[in-house]
VOGU-3710 file (C-alpha; in Angstrom, 3 decimals, decimal comma):
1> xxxxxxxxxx> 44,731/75,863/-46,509  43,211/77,910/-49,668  45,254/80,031/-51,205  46,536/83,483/-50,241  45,348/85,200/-53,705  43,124/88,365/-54,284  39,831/88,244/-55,078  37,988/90,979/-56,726  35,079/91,931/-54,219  31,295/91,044/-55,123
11> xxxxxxxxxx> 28,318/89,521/-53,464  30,133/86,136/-52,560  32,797/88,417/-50,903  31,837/89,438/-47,397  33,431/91,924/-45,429  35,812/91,723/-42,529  33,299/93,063/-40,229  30,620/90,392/-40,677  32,940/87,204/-40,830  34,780/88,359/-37,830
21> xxxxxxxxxx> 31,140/89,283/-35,316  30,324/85,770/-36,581  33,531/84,719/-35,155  33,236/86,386/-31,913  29,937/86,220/-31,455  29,864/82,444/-31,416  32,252/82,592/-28,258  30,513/85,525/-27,097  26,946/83,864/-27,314  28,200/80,395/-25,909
31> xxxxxxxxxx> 29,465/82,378/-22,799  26,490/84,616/-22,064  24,063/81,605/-22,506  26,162/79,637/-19,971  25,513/82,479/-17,741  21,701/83,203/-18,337  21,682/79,215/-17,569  23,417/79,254/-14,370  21,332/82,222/-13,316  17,990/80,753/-14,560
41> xxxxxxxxxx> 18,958/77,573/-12,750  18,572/79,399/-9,496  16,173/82,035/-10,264  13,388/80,344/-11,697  13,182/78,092/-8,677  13,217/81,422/-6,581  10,173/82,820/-8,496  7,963/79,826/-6,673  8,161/82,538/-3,916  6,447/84,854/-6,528
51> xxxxxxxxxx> 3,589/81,856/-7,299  2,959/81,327/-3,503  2,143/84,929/-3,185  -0,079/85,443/-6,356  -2,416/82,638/-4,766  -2,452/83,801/-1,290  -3,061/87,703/-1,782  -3,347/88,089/-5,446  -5,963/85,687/-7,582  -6,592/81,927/-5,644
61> xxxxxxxxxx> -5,607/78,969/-7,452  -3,468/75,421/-7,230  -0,236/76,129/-5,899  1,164/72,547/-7,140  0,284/73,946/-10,519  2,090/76,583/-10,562  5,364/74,603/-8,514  4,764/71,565/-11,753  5,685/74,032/-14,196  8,368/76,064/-11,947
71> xxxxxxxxxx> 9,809/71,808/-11,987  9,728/71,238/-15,548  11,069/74,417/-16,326  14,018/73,266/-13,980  14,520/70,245/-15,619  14,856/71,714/-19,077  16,834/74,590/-18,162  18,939/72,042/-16,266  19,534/69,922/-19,580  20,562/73,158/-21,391
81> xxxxxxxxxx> 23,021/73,816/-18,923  24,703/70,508/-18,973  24,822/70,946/-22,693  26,375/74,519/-22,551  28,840/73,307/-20,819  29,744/69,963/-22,187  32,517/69,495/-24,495  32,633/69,375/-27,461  31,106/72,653/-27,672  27,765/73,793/-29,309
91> xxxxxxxxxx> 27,790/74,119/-32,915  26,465/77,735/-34,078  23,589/76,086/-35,710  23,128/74,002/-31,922  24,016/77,326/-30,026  20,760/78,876/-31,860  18,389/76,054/-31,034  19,779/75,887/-27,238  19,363/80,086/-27,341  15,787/79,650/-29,146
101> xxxxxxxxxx> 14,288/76,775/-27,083  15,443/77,846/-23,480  13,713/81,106/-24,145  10,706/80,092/-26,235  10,165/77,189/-23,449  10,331/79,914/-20,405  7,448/82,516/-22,305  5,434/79,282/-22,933  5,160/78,013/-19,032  4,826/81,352/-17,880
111> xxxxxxxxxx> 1,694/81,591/-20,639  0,539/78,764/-19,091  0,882/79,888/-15,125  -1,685/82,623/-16,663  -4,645/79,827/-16,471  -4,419/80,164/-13,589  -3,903/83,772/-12,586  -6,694/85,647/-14,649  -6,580/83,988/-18,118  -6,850/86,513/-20,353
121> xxxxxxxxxx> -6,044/89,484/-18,165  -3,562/87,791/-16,269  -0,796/90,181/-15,245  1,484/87,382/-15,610  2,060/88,405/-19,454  4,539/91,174/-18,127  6,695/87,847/-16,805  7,064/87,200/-20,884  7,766/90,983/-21,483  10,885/89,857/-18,881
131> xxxxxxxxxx> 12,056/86,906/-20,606  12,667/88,781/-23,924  14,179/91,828/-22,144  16,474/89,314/-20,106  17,357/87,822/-23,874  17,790/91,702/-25,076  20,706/92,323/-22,621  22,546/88,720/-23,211  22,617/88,493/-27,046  22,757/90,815/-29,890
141> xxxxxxxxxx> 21,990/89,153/-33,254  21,357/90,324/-36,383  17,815/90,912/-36,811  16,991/87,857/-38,969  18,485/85,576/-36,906  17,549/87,110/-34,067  13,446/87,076/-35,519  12,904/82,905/-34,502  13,924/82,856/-31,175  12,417/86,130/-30,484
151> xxxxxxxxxx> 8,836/85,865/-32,532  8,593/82,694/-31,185  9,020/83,457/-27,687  6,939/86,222/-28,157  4,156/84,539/-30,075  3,766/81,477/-26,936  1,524/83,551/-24,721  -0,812/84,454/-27,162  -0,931/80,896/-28,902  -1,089/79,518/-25,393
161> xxxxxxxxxx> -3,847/81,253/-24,272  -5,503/80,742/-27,798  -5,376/76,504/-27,849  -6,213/77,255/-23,771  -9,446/78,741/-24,499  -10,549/75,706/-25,884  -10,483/73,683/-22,929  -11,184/76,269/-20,538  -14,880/77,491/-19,738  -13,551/80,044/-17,390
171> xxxxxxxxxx> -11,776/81,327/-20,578  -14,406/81,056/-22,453  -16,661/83,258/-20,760  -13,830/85,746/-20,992  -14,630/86,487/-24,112  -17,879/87,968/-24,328  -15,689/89,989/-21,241  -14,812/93,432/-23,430  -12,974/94,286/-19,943  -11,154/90,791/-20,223
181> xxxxxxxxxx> -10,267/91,420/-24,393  -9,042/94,880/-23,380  -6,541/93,723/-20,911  -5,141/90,822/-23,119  -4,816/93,073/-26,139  -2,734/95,642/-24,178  -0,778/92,506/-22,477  -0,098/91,698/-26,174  0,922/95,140/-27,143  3,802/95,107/-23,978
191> xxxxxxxxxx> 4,774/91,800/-25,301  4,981/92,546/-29,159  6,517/95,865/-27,928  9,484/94,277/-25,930  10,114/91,680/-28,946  10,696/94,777/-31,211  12,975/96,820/-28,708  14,674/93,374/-28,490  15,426/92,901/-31,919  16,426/96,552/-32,619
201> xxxxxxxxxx> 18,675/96,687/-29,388  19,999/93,625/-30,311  20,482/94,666/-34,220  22,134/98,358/-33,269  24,929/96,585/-30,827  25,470/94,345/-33,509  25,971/96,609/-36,196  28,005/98,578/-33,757  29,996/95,486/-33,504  30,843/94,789/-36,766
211> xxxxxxxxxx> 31,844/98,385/-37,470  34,574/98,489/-34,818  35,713/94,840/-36,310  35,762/96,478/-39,136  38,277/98,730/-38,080  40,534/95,984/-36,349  43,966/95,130/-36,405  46,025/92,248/-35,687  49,566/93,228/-34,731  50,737/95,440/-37,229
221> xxxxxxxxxx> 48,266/94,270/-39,489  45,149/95,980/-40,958  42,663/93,373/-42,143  40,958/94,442/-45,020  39,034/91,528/-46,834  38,845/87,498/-46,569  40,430/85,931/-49,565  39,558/82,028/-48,185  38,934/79,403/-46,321  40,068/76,463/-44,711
231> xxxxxxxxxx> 39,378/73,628/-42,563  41,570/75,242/-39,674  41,123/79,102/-40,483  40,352/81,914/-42,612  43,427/83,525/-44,815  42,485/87,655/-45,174  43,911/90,651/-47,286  45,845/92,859/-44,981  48,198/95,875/-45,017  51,022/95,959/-43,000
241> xxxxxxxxxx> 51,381/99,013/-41,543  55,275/99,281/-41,253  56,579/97,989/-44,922  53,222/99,613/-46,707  52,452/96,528/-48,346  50,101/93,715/-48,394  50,545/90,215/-47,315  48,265/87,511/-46,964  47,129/86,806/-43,274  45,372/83,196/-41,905
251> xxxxxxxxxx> 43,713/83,178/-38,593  42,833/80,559/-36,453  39,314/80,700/-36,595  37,318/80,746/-32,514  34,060/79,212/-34,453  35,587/76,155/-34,930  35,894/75,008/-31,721  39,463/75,674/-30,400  40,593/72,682/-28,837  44,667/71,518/-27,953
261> xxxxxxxxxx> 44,936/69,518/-30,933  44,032/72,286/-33,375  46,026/75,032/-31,758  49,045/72,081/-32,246  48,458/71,992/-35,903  48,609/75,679/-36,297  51,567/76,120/-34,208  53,192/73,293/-36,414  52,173/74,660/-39,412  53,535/77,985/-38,581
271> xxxxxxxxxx> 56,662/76,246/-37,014  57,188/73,967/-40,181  56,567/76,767/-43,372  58,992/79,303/-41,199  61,981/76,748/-41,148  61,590/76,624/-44,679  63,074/79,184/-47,416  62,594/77,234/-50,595  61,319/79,437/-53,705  58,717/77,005/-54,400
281> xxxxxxxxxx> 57,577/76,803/-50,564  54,970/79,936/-49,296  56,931/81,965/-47,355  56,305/83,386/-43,685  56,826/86,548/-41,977  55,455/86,827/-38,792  53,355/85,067/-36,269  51,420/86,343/-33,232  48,329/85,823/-30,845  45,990/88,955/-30,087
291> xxxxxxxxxx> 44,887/90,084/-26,357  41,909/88,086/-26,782  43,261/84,438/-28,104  43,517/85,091/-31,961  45,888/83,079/-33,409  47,406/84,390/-36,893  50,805/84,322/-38,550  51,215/86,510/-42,092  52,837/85,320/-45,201  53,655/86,485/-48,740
301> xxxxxxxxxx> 50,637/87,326/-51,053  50,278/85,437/-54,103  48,853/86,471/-57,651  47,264/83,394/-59,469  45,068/80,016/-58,843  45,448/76,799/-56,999  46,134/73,812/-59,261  42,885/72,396/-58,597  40,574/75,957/-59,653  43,041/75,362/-63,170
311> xxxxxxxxxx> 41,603/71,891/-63,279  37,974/72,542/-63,028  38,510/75,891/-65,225  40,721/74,296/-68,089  40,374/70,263/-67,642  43,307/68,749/-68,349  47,244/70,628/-68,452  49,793/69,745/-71,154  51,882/67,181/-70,022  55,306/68,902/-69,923
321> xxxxxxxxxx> 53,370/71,649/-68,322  51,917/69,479/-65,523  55,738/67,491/-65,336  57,321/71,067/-64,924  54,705/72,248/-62,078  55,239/68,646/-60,276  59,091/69,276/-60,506  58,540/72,506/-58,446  56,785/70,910/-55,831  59,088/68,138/-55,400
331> xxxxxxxxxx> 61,835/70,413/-55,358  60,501/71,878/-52,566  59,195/69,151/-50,302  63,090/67,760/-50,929  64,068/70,941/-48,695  61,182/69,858/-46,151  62,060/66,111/-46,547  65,724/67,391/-45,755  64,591/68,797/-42,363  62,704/65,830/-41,463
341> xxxxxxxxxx> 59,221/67,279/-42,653  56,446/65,318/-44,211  53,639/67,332/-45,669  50,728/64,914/-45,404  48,214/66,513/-47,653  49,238/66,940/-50,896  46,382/67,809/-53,216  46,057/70,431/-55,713  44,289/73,089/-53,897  47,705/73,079/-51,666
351> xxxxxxxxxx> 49,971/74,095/-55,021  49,337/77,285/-56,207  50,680/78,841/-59,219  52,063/82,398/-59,758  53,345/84,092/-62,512  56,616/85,790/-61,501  58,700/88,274/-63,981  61,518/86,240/-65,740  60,629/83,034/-64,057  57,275/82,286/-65,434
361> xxxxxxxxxx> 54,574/80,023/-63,792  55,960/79,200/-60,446  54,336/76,372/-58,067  53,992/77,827/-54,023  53,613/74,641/-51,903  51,190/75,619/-49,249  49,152/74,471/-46,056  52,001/72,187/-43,723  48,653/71,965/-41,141  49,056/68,226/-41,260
371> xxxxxxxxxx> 52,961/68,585/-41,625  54,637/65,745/-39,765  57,622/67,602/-37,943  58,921/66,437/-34,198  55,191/65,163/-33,388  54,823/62,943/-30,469  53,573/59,541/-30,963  50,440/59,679/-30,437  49,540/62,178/-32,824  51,412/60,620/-35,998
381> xxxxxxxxxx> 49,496/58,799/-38,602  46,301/58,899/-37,298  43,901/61,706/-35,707  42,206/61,547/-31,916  39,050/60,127/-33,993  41,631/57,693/-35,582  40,586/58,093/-39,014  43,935/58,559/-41,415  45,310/62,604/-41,520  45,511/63,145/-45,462
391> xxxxxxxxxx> 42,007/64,005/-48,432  41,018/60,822/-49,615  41,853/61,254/-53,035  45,428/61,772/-52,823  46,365/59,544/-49,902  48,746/57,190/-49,781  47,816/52,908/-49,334  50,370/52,775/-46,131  48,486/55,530/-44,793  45,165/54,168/-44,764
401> xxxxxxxxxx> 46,388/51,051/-43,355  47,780/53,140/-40,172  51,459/53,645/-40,882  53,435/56,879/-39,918  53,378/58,645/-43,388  56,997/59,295/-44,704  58,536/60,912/-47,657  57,337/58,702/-49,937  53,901/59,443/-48,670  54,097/62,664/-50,422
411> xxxxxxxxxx> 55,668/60,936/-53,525  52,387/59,226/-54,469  50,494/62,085/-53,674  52,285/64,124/-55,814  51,770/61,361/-58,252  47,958/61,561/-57,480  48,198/64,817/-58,422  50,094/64,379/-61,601  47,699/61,893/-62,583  44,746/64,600/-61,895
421> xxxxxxxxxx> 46,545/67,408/-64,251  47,092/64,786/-67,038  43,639/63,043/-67,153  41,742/65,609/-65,426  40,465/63,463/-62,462  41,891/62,017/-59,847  43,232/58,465/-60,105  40,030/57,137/-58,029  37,007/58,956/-59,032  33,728/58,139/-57,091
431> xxxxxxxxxx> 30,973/59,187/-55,575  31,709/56,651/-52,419  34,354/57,888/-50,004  35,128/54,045/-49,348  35,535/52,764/-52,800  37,955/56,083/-53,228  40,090/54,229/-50,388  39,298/50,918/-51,411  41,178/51,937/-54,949  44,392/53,305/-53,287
441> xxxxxxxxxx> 45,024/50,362/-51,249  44,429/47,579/-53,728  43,413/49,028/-56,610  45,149/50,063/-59,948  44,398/53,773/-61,806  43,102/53,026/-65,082  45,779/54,095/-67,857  46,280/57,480/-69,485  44,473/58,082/-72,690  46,809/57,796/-75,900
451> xxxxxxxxxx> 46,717/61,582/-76,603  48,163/62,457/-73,363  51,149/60,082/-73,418  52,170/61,158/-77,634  52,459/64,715/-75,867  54,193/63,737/-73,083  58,131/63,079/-72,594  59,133/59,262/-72,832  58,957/58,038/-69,668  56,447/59,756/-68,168
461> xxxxxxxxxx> 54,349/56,959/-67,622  56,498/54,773/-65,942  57,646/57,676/-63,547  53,911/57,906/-63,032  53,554/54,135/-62,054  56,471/54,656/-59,747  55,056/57,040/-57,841  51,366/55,378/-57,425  53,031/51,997/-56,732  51,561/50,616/-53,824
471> xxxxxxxxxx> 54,674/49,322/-51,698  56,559/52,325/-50,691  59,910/50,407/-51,359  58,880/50,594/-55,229  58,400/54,558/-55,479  61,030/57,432/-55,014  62,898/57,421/-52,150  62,423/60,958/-51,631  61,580/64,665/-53,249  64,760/65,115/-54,658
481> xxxxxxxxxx> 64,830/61,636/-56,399  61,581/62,776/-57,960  62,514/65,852/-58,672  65,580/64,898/-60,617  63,597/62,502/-62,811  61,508/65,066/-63,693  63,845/67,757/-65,011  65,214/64,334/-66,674  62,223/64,256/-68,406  61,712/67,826/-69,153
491> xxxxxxxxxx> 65,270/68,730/-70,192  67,582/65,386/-70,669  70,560/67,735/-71,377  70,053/69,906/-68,447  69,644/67,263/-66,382  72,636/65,438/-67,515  74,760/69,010/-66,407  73,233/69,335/-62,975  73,931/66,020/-62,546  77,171/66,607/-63,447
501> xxxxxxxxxx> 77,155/69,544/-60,987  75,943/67,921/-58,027  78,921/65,557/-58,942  81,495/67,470/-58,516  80,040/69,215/-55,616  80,034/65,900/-53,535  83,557/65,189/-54,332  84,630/68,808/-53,483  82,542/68,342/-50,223  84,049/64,868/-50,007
511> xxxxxxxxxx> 87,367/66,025/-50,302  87,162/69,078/-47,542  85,681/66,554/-44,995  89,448/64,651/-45,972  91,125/68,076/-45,747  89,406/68,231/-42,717  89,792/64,457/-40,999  93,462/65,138/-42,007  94,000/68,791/-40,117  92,207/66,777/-37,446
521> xxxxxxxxxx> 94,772/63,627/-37,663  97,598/66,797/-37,426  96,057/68,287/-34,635  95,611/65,187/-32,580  99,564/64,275/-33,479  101,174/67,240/-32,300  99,169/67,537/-29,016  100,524/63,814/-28,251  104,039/65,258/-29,434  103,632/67,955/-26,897
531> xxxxxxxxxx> 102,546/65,592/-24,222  105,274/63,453/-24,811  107,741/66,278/-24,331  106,188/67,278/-21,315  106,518/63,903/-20,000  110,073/63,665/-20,682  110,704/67,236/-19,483  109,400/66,319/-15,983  111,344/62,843/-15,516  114,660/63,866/-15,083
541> xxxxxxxxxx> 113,371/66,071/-12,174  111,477/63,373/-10,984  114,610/60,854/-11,181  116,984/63,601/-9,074  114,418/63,908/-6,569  114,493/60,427/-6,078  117,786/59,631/-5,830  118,250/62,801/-3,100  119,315/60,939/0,455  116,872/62,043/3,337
551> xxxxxxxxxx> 118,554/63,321/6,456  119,697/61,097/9,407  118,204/60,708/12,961  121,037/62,769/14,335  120,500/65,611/12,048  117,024/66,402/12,968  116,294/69,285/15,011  116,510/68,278/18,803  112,985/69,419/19,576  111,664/66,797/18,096
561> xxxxxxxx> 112,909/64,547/20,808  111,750/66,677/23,541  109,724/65,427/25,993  110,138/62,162/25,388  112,034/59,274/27,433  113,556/56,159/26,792  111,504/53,657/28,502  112,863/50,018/29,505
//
């Protein structure tokens, strides 16, 4: 995820209003071509009704000529359809050559029914002045990207009858025809006409569009500007309206095709940051969907730059610098290692740093899109496409050879990303994606330069080889582990007192779970003390009632004899 930080506005900035028609317009467009499909699909087979009267009452001509193109129109339209509809779905960059070819391709076979029906003065031209009208109601572009498909459907009737002429005498004598020249130069007016009443239509409910988007909320949120962008979503300035301040604000973006799997990574993400309340880790405030399907959840802005905008704009960091940011970061993943979290994408563009008043620089872990947290089975390790969840140059050799990543999955890439501040490149730098994942699973990183291990603490270099080593056994066992050998590094003395600390903090846990198995032990002793003088409360009742005599024959009642009779 990039990082929630402001930006000052300029042209690489665009608004809220454009990024978010783009947004809905991609849905918007998919749906309304799926419908001018489905209604072409049984409309332009219809129109054959419209052929067979033009040759019996209006000009003569080949009815099978007319029914060939009403087929191959079919056939196309048919194929557009089936693509509409198939998953995954169209690209924006597909969506526009679906929208410009099924359009282009209807102008161009009516241009060529004209051939047929007049040539140059066929009335037939008005059937193009339908198609871009019919394309005027269902989309509204932007006017330059709304120019291709609509110039070119415009301009097929008069190229068509242009390479026509060639071949055609009838044509031909057309035009020495100033009749003939007359009609297809007003035909070409209507047409050139209905492409510019398209395009402004189109342009004025777009701009329409964006203002109201412009103006749009989500929840209690005013958007105001996007700040970046991510593989999942967009993160945005906005106000909220309640506390009068600003937070940061990532959506789940509908251009990227929303699918189950990606609406379960930014339900875990949410899920995983919330149940987290480490300093170091981005914190989040609310989460909510919109009436129409937007998925968004707000968290704290953030003044500053991700680690890896500090290493293309400074190079390399000072080592105990670079030690004291990876200390942060370990120190929180230990909190999300604690509640069974893995991150899975450690890389620097995930650890921004902030300056905060009396603490200094301080590291914000971000993006847990990939976090590993109560996932079933199926979706561990690898993704649907079953290539390994991580960025190839900070992922970890058990990864890559399919494991379930675990802590110490984020140990070596926080080592990755040690080894990026300190030499200013990643451990395996190349060009080729395979030789980058070639180096992490058998591969060593070539060794720090001299100058960067006189600055840096004693040590540092071996803590760095335990964290790239290969068999997970051989690095930290978790966060915390790391964590604590950095501020080892850093600060010996402090580390020696927390240490210390946490010392005498187990043994005062340790002895309150004793304090507590021995109230226990008391507990469980008096209630069999009370048992056992209930027990020998109720036998001396228990013996008398025994030894009571139980009445004779002759003192029971006599009416329990009656009616019967000694037999013999």
């Amino acid at each position: 995820m990039p990082q929630p930080k402001r930006t000052s506005s300029g042209a690489a900035e665009r608004n809220f209003g454009d990024a978010a028609v783009e947004q809905s317009e991609h849905l918007t467009r998919l749906l309304r071509l799926k419908k001018a499909a489905t209604i072409a699909l049984v409309a332009w087979p219809l129109f054959g009704v419209v052929d067979w009267f033009i040759v019996g009452f209006v000009h003569p001509g080949r009815l099978w000529y007319y029914l060939l193109l009403r087929a191959v129109g079919l056939v196309l339209i048919g194929l557009a359809a089936f693509r509409l509809h198939k998953k995954p779905a169209p690209s924006p960059r597909l969506l526009s050559v679906l929208d410009t070819g099924v359009f282009a391709t209807l102008a161009g076979l009516i241009s060529l029914a004209s051939v047929e029906c007049g040539g140059l003065e066929s009335p037939l031209a008005l059937g193009v002045v339908t198609v871009l009208l019919c394309r005027s109601a269902l989309l509204h572009d932007n006017w330059r990207h709304a120019i291709m498909p609509v110039g070119l459907a415009a301009s097929m009737h008069p190229l068509s009858l242009a390479v026509l002429t060639i071949f055609s005498p009838e044509m031909q004598a057309q035009l020495a025809d100033s009749r003939a020249i007359g009609a297809f130069v007003l035909n070409e007016l209507f047409i050139a006409g209905a492409a510019a009443l398209t395009l402004i239509g189109g342009h004025a409910v777009w701009a329409l569009r964006r203002k109201v988007f412009e103006t749009r909320s989500l929840g209690r949120y005013r958007l105001k500007q996007r700040i970046g962008k991510g593989g999942m979503g967009e993160v945005w300035l906005a106000h909220h309206r309640n506390l009068g301040r600003d937070v940061a604000v990532k959506i789940l973006r509908p251009d990227k095709h929303i699918e189950a799997e990606a609406m379960r990574r930014f339900e875990r993400e949410v899920r995983a940051t919330a149940d987290l309340c480490h300093p170091n880790t981005v914190r989040v405030f609310d989460y909510g969907v919109t009436d129409d399907g937007l998925c968004y959840y707000a968290m704290e802005l953030l003044e500053g730059e991700d680690l890896g905008q500090m290493i293309e704009r400074k190079g390399r960091v000072e080592p105990a610098r670079a030690l004291d940011f990876m200390r942060q970061a370990a120190s929180a993943l230990a909190e999300a290692h604690a509640r069974g979290i893995v991150h899975r994408d450690i890389k620097p563009e995930n650890l921004f740093v902030t300056r905060v008043t009396g603490q200094g620089e301080l590291i914000k872990v971000l993006d847990f899109g990939l976090a590993k947290h109560d996932i079933a089975p199926g979706e561990d390790g690898l993704t649907s496409e079953g290539f390994a969840v991580g960025t190839p140059a900070y992922i970890s050799p058990e990864v890559l050879h399919g494991h379930d990543a675990e802590p110490r999955s984020d140990i070596y890439g926080l080592g990755c990303v040690l080894y990026h501040l300190l030499s200013g490149s990643p451990p395996f730098a190349d060009d080729n994606p395979r030789q980058v994942l070639l180096g992490h699973m058998c591969k060593e990183p070539p060794p720090l330069s001299p100058s960067v291990l006189e600055r840096a603490p004693d040590g540092t270099e071996e803590l760095l080889a335990r964290c790239l080593a290969k068999n997970v056994d051989q690095r930290f066992a978790d966060a915390l582990a790391l964590s604590e050998a950095l501020e080892a590094l850093l600060d010996p003395r402090r580390a020696r007192a927390r240490s210390r600390e946490r010392q005498r903090r187990r043994e005062r846990e340790r002895e309150r779970e004793r304090e507590h198995e021995r109230a226990r032990a008391e507990r469980h002793r008096r209630r069999q003390a009370r048992q056992r003088d209930a027990a020998r409360a109720r036998a001396p009742k228990q013996r008398r009632d025994d030894a009571r005599p139980g009445p004779d024959a002759a003192e029971l009642p006599t009416t329990m004899w009656a009616g019967t009779e000694r037999r013999p």
